[in-house]
Steps between C-alpha positions, in 0.01 A plus 500: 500500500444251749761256710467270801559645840579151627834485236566810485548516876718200475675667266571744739576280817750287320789773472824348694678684801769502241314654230345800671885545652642458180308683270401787695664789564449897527496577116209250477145653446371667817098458632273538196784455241416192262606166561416113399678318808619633756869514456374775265428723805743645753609315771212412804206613213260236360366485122159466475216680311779529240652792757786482753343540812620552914415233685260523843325332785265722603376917384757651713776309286386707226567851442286631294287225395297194667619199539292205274549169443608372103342178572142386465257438798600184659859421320763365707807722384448845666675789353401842591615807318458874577289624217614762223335839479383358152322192621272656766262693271156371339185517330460131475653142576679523150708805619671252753819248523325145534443402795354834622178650405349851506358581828189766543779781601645470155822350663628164371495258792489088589211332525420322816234292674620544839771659688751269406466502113692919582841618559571485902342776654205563249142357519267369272223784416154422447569533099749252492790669485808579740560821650716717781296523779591884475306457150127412657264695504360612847203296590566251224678213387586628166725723327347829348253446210612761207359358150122356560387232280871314452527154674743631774699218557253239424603393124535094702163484493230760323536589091651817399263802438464736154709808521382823616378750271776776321485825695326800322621691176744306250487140459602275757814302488474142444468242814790311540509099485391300825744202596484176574420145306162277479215787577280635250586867284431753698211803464560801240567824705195775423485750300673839640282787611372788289816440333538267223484146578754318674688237309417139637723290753699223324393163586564379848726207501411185698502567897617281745300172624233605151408799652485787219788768454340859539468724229727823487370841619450760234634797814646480855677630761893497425596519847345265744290700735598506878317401822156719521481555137380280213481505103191672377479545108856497482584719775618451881174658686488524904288244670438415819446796732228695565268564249732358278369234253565121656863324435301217360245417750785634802499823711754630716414408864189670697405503113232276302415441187186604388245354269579774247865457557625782688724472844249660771431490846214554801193360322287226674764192444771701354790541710540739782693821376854496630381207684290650742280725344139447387254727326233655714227258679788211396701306766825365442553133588805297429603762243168481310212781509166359648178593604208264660663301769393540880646854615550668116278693328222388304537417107318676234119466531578477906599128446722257712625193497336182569212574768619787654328780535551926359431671803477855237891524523680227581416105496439320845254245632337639833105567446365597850606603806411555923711677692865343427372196358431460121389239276678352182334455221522109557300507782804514761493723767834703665527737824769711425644303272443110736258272313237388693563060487292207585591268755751311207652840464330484123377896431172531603256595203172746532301673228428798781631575844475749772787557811519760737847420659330299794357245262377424183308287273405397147290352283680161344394445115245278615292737647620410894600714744860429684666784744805494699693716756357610847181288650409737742123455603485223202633771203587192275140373499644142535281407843715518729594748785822740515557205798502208263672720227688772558604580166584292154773652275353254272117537370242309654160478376197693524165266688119522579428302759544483931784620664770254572361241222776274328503667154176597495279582111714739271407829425454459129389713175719820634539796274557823692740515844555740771705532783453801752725743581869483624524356857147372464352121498178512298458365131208502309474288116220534245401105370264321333162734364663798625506357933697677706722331770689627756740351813736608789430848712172578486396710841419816290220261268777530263373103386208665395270181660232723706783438824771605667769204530815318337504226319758227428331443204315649171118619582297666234391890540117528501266838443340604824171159509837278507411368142815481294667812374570385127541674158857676579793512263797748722592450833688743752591480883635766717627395874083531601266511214443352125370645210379321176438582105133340430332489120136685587184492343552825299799308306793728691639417800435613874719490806437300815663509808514326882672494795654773744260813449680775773545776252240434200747262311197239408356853301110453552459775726456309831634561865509170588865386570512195385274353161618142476326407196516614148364853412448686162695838539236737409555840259733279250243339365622278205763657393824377693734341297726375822464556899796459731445491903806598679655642773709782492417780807269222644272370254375641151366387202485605157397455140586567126148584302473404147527864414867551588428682860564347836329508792549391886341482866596448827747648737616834386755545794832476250323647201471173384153598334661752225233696520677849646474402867661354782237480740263220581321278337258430182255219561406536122723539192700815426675609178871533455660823424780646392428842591268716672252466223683298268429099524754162412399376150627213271528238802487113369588357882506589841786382714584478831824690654443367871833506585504875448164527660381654114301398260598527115346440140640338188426750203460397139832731413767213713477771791426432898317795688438449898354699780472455887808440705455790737301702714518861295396644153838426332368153460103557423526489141639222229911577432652273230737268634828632473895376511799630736486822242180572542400377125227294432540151517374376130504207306316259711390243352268303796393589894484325792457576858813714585672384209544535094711365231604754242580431137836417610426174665537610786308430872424841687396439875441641858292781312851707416679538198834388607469093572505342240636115330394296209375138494797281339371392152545191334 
């Protein structure tokens, strides 16, 4: 049967003072007792739904029960009655006292658009109905979904849906009618399960605003199922919690919902476990598990996110490093942790670089050479004196040409740069054809130009008829003397060195003290796969062979030579050992450790091993680097002189394993 809500709350509204004091009275029906008018009910109790019923403003009025509203969405008469036990149960819109409609908890409730359409003190959910705040779900808007597939609330505006199928063994029962006027019939429920088949739903009647009724269910729950449960095949089932199957597509919180429907946790963009936890390699971040940002670990397939870079464990963006300076992957350059800026303050931008904690320099993407810091004896190649510059925290560029010229011609079509060791003012580049330049201190023939003097300026290195030294591909300074990596005739490499010559370090077998022009190293024919001239104990060089051994020459004062002594000098090359009779294998690089007066290799297994640093046998052979417990230092991903980043990110320098930071990340 249907009525108007408009007369019948009229109906309702016009009942005289007089009346309701005149025709009530204690042995009138009491709440839920049937009544036409109100005068039918007990004194203070309002008929409607064809039920005495208590009167309210708000929940808390009601005891039990919620309050509603008996009008429709937008009438002017309010009139809000605490709802009967009887009335709050339901399977479907049909089950309920027009105006209210069956919301996804199975509760009977108003419908609403907003706020304001609800009982003071309740809000509008995101299904359209009103609810206690005490009734939402955590982390939702809603109340608890408990029967999947019914319109929850939304009868206004979708069709009704066929009833659900009759639960397993005897027939199902029969779906009940929908409600409502102008829709189309609603759907037949299915057959029951393994049982015999469920008897259909009766035709739907019309639904509001000629939306269809929904057809009756053929099994259900028959109590409406409570906050962290829902209706499954008839039955209230937990939902919600761990491993528990989904409340719809909700979770309790620190929960989600998974694609195959079940509440989990600590998964790459699952929430974090308990809100802080994370499965292993995963880091939490703003409650959600992640992996492939600056700092975290590395995603599967050692992956991160946008350009950054998997150092082996974690994701960063630093790719090279000299003493405490390292290089971003971007081209920008940092000492501990300060980029190095142009004159605008804009980050300065290099595709190599070289610093030794005096000064440093680097080659710009295109191909010039800019260096910055100390000037002393003309360090920053620019042309002018340590009098007209003392220093430029800002790089200046690279020149050929006179001293003291205004700008002078660019050094141009750089690929390889070198500055020498720490508190030293020499710097040496590889350009164009494989030409070696070098600038600043040069009174050791360091500047490899057959002399003995500074220069203000680039000049190139020439072999010992002063014809140009070209061909070279590596570059290396120590404080007094350079070494180079040159492609030979046999298709290897060879070794060739100039400069200071006091204790062999130039490695052709020669007294002289001083060679200031390029030399082929002679025993290592072409089979060095990288040379590094440094000066740890006073001046040593050294080189990694293609076969995995490493060998060096020069003063043997500190050891530096690896080869079991610590005793003078070796004016040709000398093989590494690690004991007596036992020799340093798998080396990929030789590095530097000045600062420790040592020398050290980079081995193909992420491991350091140095030599040198003292006068006695305990440092004569190759040790593996080790921490403050004496372990090995492993996991390092890329070398530099006195300095390593490890597959956490991070920047090792001063040649020790306890000074460390990371470049910031974008």
């Amino acid at each position: 049967m249907s009525f108007s809500l408009r007369s019948a709350a009229a109906g309702l509204v016009l009942i005289t003072a007089s009346l309701l004091s005149g025709c009530g009275g204690s042995a009138k029906p009491a709440p839920g007792m049937g009544c036409a008018l109100n005068s039918d009910c007990a004194t203070g109790l309002i008929c409607t739904f064809g039920l005495c019923h208590g009167q309210c403003a708000k929940d808390t009025d009601c005891n039990p029960g919620m309050c509603v509203k008996s009008n429709a969405v937008g009438d002017a008469g309010l009139i809000n009655v605490c709802q009967l036990s009887v009335e709050a149960h339901c399977y479907y819109n049909s089950d309920c006292r027009t105006p209210l409609v069956c919301g996804r908890d199975e509760q009977c409730r108003n419908q609403c658009q907003s706020d304001v359409d609800c009982v003071a003190g309740q809000v509008c959910t995101t299904s359209g109905v009103c609810a206690e705040k005490s009734q939402i779900v955590a982390g939702t808007n809603d109340v608890s979904l408990v029967t999947t597939g019914r319109d929850g609330g939304y009868d206004a505006f979708a069709s009704g849906t066929a009833g659900e199928s009759g639960a397993a063994g005897s027939s199902g029962a029969a779906g009940t009618s929908g409600t409502g006027t102008g829709g189309v019939t609603g759907a037949a429920g299915s057959a029951g399960a393994t049982g015999k088949g469920g008897a259909g739903g009766s035709a739907g009647a019309t639904g509001k605003g000629g939306a269809s009724g929904a057809a009756g269910s053929s099994a259900g729950c028959t109590t409406s199922c409570g906050v962290g449960t829902q209706c499954v095949n008839g039955a209230c089932q937990p939902c919600g919690a761990s491993s528990q199957v989904c409340c719809g597509s909700v979770c309790n919180p620190n929960l989600t919902c998974s694609s195959a429907g079940m509440c989990t946790c600590g998964a790459v963009s699952q929430a974090c476990c308990g809100g802080t936890q994370c499965n292993s390699g995963l880091s939490c971040v703003g409650g959600t598990c992640s992996c492939g940002n600056a700092g975290q670990n590395c995603c599967a397939g050692q992956t991160c996110n946008g350009s950054l870079l998997c150092g082996g464990l974690k994701c960063g963006c630093t790719v090279a490093c000299d003493e405490n300076a390292a290089m971003k992957y971007d081209g920008s350059i940092y000492v501990t942790g300060t980029p190095v800026a142009n004159i605008d303050n804009s980050n300065f931008i290099a595709k190599t670089f070289s610093w030794n904690g005096t000064f440093g320099c680097a080659v710009k993407p295109d191909a010039t050479v800019w260096c910055w810091g100390s000037n002393y004896y003309g360090s920053l190649g620019a042309g002018l004196s340590n009098t007209d510059l003392a220093s430029s925290k800002n790089p200046v560029q690279v020149i050929l040409g006179n001293a003291g010229s205004a700008g002078g011609t660019p050094l141009t079509g750089v690929t390889a740069i070198s500055v020498g060791d720490y508190s030293s003012y020499s710097a040496c580049a590889v350009g164009t054809g494989g030409a070696v330049y070098c600038w600043g201190y040069g009174t050791s023939g360091q500047l490899g130009n057959n002399a003995k003097n500074n220069s203000t300026f680039a000049i190139q290195v020439q072999n010992m008829d002063g014809s140009p030294f070209m061909g070279a591909t590596q570059i290396s300074l120590s404080s007094a003397h350079a070494c180079a990596l040159h492609p030979d005739a046999a298709g290897g490499n060879s070794a060739w060195c100039w400069g200071d010559n006091t204790y062999g370090e130039i490695g052709v077998g020669s007294a002289a003290t001083t060679i200031p022009y390029a030399s082929q190293v002679t025993l290592l024919a072409s089979n060095v796969a990288g040379v590094v001239a440094a000066s740890p104990g006073g001046y040593v060089s050294c080189a990694a062979i293609n076969d995995g051994s490493a060998w060096c020459w020069g003063n043997d004062t500190y050891a530096d030579l690896g080869d079991g002594n610590y005793t003078g000098t070796a004016s040709v090359p000398t093989q590494v050992k690690t004991a007596a009779a036992t020799y340093l294998a798998n080396v990929k690089q030789i590095v530097d450790w000045e600062g420790q007066d040592k020398m050290c290799a980079f081995k193909t297994d992420g491991t350091i091993w140095c030599w040198g640093g003292g006068g006695s046998a305990t440092y004569a052979f190759a040790t593996a680097l080790t921490d403050s417990t004496q372990a090995a230092v492993t996991g390092i991903t890329t070398v530099g002189r006195e300095c390593y980043l490890d597959n956490d990110d991070q920047v090792w320098y001063n040649g020790n394993t306890s000074t460390s930071y990371q470049v910031p990340c974008p």
